[in-house]
C-alpha positions as CSV (number, residue, x, y, z in Angstrom):
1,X,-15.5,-13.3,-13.1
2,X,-17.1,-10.8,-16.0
3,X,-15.3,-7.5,-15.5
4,X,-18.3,-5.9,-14.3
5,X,-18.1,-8.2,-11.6
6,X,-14.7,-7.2,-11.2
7,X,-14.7,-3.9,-11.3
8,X,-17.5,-3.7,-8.2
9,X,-14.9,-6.4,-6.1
10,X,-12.2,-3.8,-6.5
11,X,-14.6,-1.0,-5.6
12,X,-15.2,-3.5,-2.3
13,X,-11.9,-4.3,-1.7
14,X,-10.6,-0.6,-1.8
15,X,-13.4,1.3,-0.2
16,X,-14.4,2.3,3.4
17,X,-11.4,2.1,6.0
18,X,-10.0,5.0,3.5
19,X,-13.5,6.5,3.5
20,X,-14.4,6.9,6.8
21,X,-10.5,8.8,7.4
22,X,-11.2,11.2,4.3
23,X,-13.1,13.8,5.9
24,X,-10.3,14.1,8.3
25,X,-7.7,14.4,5.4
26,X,-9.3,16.8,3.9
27,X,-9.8,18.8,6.9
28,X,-5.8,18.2,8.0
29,X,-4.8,19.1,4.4
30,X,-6.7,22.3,4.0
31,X,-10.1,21.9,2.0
32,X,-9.0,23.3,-1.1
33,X,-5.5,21.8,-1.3
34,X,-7.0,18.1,0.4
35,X,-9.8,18.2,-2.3
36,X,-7.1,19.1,-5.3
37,X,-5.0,16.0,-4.0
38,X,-7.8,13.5,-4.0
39,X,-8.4,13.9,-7.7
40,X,-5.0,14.0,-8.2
41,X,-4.4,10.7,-6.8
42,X,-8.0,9.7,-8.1
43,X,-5.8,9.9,-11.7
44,X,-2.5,8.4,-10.6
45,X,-4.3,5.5,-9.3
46,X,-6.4,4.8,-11.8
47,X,-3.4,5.3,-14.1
48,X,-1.4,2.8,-11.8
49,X,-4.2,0.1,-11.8
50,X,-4.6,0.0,-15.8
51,X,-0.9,-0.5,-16.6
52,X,-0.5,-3.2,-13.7
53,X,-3.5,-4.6,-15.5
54,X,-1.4,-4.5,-18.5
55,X,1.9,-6.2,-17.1
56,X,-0.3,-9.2,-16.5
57,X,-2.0,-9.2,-19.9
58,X,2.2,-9.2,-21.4
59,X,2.7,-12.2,-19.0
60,X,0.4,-14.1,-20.0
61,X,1.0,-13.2,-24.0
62,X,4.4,-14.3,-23.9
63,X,4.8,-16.9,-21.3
64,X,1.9,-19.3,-21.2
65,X,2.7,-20.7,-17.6
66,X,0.5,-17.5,-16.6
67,X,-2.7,-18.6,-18.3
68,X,-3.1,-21.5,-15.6
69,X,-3.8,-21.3,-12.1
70,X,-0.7,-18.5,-10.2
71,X,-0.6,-17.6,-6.4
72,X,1.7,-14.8,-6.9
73,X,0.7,-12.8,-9.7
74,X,2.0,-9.6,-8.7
75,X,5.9,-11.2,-7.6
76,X,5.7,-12.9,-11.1
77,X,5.5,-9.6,-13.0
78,X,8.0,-8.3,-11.0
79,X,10.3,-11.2,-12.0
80,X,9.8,-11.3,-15.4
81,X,10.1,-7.4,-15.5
82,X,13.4,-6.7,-13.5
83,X,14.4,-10.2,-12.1
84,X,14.5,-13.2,-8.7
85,X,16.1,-10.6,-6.6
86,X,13.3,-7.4,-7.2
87,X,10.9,-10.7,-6.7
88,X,11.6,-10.9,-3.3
89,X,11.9,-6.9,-2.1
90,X,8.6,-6.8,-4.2
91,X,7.1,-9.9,-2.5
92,X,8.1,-8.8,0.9
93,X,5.9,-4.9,0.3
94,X,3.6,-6.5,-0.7
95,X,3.5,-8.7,2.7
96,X,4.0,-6.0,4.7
97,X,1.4,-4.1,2.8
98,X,-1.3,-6.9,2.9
99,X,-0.3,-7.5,6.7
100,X,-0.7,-4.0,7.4
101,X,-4.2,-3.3,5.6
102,X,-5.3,-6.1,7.9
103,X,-3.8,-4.8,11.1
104,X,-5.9,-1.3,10.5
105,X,-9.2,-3.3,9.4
106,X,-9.0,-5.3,12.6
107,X,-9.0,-2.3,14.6
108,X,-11.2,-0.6,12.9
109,X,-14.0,-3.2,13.5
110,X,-12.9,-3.7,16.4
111,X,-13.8,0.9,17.5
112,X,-16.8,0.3,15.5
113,X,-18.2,-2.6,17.5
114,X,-17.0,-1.3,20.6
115,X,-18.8,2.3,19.9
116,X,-21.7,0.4,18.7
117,X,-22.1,-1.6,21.7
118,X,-21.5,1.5,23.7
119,X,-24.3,3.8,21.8
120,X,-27.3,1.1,22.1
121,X,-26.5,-0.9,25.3
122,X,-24.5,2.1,26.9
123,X,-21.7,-0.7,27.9
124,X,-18.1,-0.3,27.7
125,X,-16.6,-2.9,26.6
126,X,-12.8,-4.4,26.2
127,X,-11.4,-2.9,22.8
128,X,-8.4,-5.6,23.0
129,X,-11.2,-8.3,23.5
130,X,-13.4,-7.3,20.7
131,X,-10.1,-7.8,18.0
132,X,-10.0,-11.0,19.3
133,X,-13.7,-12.0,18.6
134,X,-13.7,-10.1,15.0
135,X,-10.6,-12.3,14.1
136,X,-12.5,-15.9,15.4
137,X,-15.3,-15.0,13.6
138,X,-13.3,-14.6,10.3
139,X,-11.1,-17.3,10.3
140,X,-13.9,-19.4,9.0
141,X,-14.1,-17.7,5.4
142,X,-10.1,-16.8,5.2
143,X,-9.7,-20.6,4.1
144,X,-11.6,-20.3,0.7
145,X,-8.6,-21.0,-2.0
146,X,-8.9,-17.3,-3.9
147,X,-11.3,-14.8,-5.3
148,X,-13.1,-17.1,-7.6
149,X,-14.8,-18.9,-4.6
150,X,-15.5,-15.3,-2.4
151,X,-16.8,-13.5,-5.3
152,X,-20.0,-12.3,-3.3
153,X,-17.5,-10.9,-0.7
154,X,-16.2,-7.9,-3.2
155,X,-20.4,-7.4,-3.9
156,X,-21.3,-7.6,-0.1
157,X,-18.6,-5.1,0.3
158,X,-19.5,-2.5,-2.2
159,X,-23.3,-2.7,-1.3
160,X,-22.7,-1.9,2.5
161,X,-19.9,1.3,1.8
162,X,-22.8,2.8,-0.6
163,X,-25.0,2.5,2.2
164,X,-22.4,4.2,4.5
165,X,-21.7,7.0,2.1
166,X,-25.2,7.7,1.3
167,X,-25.8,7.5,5.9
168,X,-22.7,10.2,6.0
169,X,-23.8,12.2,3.7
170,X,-27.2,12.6,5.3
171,X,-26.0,12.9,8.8
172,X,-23.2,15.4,7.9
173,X,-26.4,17.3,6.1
174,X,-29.0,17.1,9.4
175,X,-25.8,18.3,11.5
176,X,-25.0,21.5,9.1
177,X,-26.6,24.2,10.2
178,X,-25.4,23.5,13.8
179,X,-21.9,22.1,13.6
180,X,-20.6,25.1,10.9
181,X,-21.7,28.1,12.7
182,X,-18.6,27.3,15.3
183,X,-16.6,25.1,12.2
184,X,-13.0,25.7,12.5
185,X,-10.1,24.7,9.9
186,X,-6.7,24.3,11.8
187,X,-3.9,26.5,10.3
188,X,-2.0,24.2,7.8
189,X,1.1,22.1,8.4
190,X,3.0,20.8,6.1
191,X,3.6,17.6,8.4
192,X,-0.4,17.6,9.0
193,X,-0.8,17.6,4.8
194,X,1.4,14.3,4.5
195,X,-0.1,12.5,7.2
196,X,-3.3,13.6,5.8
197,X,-1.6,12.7,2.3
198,X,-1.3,9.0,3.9
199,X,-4.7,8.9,4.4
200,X,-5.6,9.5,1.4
201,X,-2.9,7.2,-0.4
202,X,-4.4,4.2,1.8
203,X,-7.7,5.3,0.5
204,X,-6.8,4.5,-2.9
205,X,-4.0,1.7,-2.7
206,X,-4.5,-2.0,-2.6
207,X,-2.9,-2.9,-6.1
208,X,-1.7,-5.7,-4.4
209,X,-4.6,-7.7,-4.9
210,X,-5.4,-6.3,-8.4
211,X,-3.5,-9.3,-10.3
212,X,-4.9,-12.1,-8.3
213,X,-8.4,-10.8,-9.0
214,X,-7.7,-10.4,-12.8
215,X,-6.2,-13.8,-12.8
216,X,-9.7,-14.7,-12.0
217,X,-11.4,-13.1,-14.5
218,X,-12.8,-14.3,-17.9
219,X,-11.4,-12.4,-20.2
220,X,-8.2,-10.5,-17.7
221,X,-7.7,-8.3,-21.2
222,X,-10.9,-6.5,-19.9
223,X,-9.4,-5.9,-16.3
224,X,-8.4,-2.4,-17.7
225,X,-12.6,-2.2,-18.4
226,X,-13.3,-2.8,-14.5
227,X,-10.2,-0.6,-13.1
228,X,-12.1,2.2,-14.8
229,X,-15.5,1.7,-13.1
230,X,-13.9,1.0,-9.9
231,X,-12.4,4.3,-10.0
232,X,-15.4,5.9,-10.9
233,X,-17.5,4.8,-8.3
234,X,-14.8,5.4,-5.8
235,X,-14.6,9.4,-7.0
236,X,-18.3,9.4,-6.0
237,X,-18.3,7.8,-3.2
238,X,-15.4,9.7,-1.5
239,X,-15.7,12.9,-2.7
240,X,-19.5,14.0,-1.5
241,X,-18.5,12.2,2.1
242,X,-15.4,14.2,2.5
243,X,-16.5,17.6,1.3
244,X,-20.0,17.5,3.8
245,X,-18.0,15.5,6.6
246,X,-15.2,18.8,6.3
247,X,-17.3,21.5,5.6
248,X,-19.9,20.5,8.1
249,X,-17.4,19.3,11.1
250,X,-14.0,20.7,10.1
251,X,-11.6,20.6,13.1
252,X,-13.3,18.7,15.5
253,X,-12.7,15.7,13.2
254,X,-10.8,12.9,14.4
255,X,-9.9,9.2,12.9
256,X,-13.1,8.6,11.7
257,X,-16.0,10.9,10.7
258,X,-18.2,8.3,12.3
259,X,-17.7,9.7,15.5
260,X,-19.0,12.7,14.6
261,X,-22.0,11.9,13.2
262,X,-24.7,13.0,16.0
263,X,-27.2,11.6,14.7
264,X,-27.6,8.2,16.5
265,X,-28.9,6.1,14.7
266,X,-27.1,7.1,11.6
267,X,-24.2,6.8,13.2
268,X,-24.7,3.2,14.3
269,X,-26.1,2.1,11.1
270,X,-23.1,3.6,9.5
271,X,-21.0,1.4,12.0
272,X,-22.7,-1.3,11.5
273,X,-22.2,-1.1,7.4
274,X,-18.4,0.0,7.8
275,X,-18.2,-3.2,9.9
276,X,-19.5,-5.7,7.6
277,X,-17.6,-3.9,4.7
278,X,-14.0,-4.1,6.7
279,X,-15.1,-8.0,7.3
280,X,-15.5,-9.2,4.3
281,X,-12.7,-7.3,3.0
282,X,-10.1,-8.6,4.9
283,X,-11.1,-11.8,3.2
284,X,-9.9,-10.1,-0.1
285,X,-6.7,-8.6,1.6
286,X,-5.6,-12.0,3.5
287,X,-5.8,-14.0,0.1
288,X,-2.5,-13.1,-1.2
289,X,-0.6,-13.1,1.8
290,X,-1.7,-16.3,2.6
291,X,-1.2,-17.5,-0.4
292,X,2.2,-16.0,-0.7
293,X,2.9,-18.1,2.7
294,X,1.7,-21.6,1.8
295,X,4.2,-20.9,-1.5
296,X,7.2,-20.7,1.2
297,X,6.5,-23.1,3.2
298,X,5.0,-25.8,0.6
299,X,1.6,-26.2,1.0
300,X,-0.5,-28.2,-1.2
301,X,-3.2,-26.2,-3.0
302,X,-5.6,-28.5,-2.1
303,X,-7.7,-27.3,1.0
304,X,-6.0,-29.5,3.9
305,X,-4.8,-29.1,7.7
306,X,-1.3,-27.3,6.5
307,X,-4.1,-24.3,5.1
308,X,-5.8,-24.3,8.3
309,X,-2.5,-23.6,10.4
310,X,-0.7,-21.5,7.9
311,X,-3.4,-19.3,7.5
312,X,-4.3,-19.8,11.0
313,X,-0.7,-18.5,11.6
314,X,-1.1,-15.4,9.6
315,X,-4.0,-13.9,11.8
316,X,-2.3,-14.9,15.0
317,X,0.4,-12.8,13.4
318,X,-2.1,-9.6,12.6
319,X,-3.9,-9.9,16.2
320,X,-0.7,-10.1,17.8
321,X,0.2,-6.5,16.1
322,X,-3.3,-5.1,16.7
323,X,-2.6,-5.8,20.3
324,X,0.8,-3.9,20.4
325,X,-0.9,-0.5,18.8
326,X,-4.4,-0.4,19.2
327,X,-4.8,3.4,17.6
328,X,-6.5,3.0,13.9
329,X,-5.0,6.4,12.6
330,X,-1.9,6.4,13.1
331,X,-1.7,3.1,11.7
332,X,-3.4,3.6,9.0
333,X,-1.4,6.3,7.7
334,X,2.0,4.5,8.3
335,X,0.5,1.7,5.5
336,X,-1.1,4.4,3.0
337,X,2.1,6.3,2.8
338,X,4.8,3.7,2.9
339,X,4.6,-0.1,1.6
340,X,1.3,0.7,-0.2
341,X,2.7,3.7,-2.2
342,X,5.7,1.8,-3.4
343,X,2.7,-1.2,-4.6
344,X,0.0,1.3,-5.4
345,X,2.0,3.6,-7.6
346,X,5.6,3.4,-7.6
347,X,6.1,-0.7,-8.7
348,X,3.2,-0.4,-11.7
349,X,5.1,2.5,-13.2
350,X,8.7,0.6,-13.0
351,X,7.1,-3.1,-14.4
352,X,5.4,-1.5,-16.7
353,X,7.6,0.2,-18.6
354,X,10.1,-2.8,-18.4
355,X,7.9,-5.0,-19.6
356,X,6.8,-2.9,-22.4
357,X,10.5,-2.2,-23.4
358,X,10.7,-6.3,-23.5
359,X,8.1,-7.0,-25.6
360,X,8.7,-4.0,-28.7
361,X,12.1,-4.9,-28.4
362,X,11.5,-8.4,-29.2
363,X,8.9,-7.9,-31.8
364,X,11.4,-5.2,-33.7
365,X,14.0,-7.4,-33.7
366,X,12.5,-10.5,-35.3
367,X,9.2,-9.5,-36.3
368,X,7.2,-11.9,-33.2
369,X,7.7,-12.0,-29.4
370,X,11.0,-13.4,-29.4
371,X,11.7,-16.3,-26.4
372,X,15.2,-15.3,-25.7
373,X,14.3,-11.6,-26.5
374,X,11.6,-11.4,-24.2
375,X,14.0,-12.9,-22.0
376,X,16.5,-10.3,-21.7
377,X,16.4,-8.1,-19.1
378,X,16.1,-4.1,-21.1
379,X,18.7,-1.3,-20.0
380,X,17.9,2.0,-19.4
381,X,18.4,2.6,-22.9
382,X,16.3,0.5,-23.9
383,X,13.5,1.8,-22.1
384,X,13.9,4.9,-23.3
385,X,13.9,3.6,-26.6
386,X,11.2,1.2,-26.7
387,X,8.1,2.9,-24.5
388,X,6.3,6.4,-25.9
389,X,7.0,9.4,-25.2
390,X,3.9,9.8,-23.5
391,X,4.0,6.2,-21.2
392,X,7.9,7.9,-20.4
393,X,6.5,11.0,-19.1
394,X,3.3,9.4,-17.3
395,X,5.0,6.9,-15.3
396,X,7.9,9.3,-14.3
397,X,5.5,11.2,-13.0
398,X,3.8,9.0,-10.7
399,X,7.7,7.5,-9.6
400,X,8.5,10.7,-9.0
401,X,5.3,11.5,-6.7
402,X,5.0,8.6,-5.4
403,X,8.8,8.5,-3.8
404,X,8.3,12.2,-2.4
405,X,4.9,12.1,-1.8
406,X,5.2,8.7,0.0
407,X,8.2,9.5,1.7
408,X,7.7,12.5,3.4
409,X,3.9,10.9,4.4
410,X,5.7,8.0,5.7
411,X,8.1,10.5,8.2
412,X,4.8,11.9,9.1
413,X,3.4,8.9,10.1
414,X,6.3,7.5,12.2
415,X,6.3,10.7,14.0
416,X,2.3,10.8,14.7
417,X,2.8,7.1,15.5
418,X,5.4,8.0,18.1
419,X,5.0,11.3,19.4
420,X,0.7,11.6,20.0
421,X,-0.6,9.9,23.3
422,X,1.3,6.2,22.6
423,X,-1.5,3.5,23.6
424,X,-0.2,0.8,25.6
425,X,-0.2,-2.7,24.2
426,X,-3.2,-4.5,25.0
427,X,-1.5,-7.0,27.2
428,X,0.3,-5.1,29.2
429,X,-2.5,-3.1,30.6
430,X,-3.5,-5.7,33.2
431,X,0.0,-4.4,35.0
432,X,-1.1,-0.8,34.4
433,X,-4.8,-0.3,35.2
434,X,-4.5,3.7,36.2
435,X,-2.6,4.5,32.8
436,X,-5.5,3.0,30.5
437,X,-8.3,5.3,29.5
438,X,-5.9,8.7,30.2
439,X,-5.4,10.0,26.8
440,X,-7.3,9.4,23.5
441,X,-7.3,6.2,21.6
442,X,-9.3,3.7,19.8
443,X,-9.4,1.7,23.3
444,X,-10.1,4.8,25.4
445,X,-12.8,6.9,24.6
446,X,-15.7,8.3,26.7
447,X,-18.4,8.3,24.7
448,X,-19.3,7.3,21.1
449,X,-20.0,11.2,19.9
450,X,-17.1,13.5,18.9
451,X,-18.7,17.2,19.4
452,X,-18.4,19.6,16.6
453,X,-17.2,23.4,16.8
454,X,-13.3,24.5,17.8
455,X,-14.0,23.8,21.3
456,X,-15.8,20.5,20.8
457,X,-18.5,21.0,23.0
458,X,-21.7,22.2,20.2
459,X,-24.5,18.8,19.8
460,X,-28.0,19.1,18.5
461,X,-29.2,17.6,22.0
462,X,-28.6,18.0,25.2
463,X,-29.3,14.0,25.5
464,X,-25.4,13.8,23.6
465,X,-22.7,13.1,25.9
466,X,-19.8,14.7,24.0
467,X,-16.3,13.1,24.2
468,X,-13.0,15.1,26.1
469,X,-12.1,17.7,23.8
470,X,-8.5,16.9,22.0
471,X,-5.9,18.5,19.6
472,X,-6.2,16.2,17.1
473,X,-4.6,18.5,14.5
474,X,-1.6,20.4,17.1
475,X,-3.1,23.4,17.4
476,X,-2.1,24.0,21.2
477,X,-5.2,23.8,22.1
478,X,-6.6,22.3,25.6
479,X,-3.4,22.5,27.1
480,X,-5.0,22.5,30.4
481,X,-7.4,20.4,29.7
């Protein structure tokens, strides 16, 4: 792939589940403080993504096994940087990562088609069902071999979050002047700010992937070209469709500023784009972790029946967990703030500077990259000694963050996860019918229209039927409700 290419499949692989949560970040955060964070994680991650470019580029320079055809480009820099055993506590985040991006896309095709159906044919139908038919329908294109053959996923991807930022922004505008006479911002938490900080982490992450796609590239020395424009485009996609979706809606946000869009159409079409978006990117996210699953257990690269059921296998796996917790927040902060922060920020910043320390050492010892050098594993010393002062100072910065930041946003989230309105699994409800639809959830809600103001109950139209109020944010609020 030319990095132009490139850079607009990261843009597709990375944008909209994150996008559609923003608002709500930024609302949860504090608008000042949310909107600081996001272009301070706008930098780290961009940061992050160039020198993981740049531990792939040093692979392949000094070990020409890389310039062929990898399926775990990302454990492979991880080995060469630190060694076998960080291979596999690296290979299993970034399993747990992958798994859990796709857990949160599932369901959040899954609300999107249900609300859909539920806005233009006024039906309700099963939310547990619907994760079942989104995962049947994409089975069919999660058996292409790697990004080289689902280019025009990334594009497809990128082309229908444009369309969704551009129908936010619009719909946050026509509902303005209504919704922010009675806008509210809830009194700040410092447990609300790191789940919000989750959110915004899983907005950005998805490194993961990053290798495999430069693998794929022409010239992968230009992957640092295409990190660059993704990032870009990402800054101006996210930040006008979380400063109108805050300043317009501000507490009476929920999971996703879809919800709150009241103008109908918009808000379907905006479905309807999210949709496609999440679709085709779980064909990106899958890739890796299938792949990394067919390296375990053997299977030829050439497409065969072992692909089919391995891969096959995989998605049983991420239904079976959609199943258990069908709520798309809470889940998707759990993954933003824990496995993806160690893959998005934390890992880059560790490789990087051991594999830099490798290669100078090497070349200041004998004047060329070394074998046996290159080899060696640096000491701490070393790494010190062989990186700038400047690469010392950057990437202990983003450890640093990323380790608090993702810690404490990962205590949030288990605590969100556990203590707000727990769904129950999907198949157990048939032995509970009076318990589903009590409480708010992605499989439980009303209507299709979250209602703006502090007491949720302000639409343009009296032809809006406005969802059951709820404290989304803790404020104590419709305690008797």
């Amino acid at each position: 792939m030319h990095w132009f290419v490139t850079g607009v499949f990261v843009v597709g692989e990375l944008a909209g589940g994150g996008l559609v949560a923003l608002p709500t970040a930024i609302t949860q955060s504090g608008f000042v403080i949310g909107i600081i964070t996001l272009l301070i994680m706008t930098g780290i991650f961009t940061y992050t993504a160039y020198i993981l470019g740049q531990c792939w580029i040093i692979l392949q320079r000094n070990w020409p096994e890389y310039r062929v055809h990898c399926r775990k480009p990302y454990a492979e820099i991880s080995y060469r940087a630190i060694g076998r055993k960080f291979k596999i506590l690296v290979s299993v985040c970034i399993n747990i990562t992958q798994f859990g991006i796709s857990v949160v896309f599932l369901l959040l095709a899954s609300k999107n088609i249900c609300d859909f159906i539920k806005a233009f044919f006024n039906h309700d139908i099963s939310f547990c069902w619907v994760i079942v038919a989104v995962a049947v329908a994409l089975f069919p294109m999660l058996i292409l071999k790697s990004p080289e053959e689902f280019w025009w996923a990334g594009i497809i991807a990128m082309c229908t979050t444009s369309c969704a930022v551009i129908l936010i922004c619009i719909g946050s505008i026509r509902d303005y002047h209504t919704c922010s006479q009675g806008r509210e911002f809830p009194q700040f938490k410092i447990s609300n700010y790191f789940v919000a900080l989750g959110t915004i982490l899983f907005a950005y992450g998805g490194h993961p992937v990053f290798p495999t796609i430069q693998h794929d590239m022409k010239k992968p020395h230009h992957f640092t070209r295409s990190a660059i424009q993704a990032y870009t485009i990402l800054t101006f996609m996210y930040l006008p469709a979380s400063i109108l979706g805050s300043l317009t809606y501000g507490d009476s946000l929920r999971d996703s500023v879809i919800n709150s869009l009241q103008t109908q159409w918009i808000q379907s079409a905006v479905n309807i784009f999210i949709t496609l978006h999440v679709i085709f990117t779980l064909i990106i996210m899958f890739n890796p972790m299938n792949q990394e699953v067919e390296e375990m257990l053997g299977v030829p690269q050439e497409f065969g029946i072992w692909r089919i059921v391995s891969r096959g296998g995989v998605l049983a796996a991420a239904v079976l967990i959609a199943e258990t917790v069908p709520k798309f927040g809470p889940m998707l902060n759990l993954v933003g703030a824990s496995t993806m922060t160690l893959t998005s920020a934390f890992f880059p910043a560790v490789f990087y500077l051991y594999l830099t320390a490798r290669e100078v050492k090497a070349e200041q010892k004998s004047g060329y990259p070394d074998k046996n050098l290159i080899d060696e594993t640096p000491s701490y010393r070393d790494i010190i000694k062989y990186n700038s002062k400047l690469t010392l100072v950057l990437c202990a910065t983003v450890i640093v963050i990323g380790l608090v930041g993702g810690g404490g946003a990962t205590y949030s989230a288990i605590s969100e996860l556990i203590n707000t309105n727990p769904e129950l699994p999907c198949y157990i409800r048939p032995f509970f019918p009076d318990k589903v639809g009590k409480h708010e959830g992605a499989a439980a809600i009303a209507s299709h229209t979250n209602c703006c103001g502090m007491w949720q109950n302000i639409s343009r139209s009296t032809d809006i039927k406005c969802n059951e109020p709820f404290d989304f944010y803790n404020q104590g609020l419709f305690k008797n409700a």
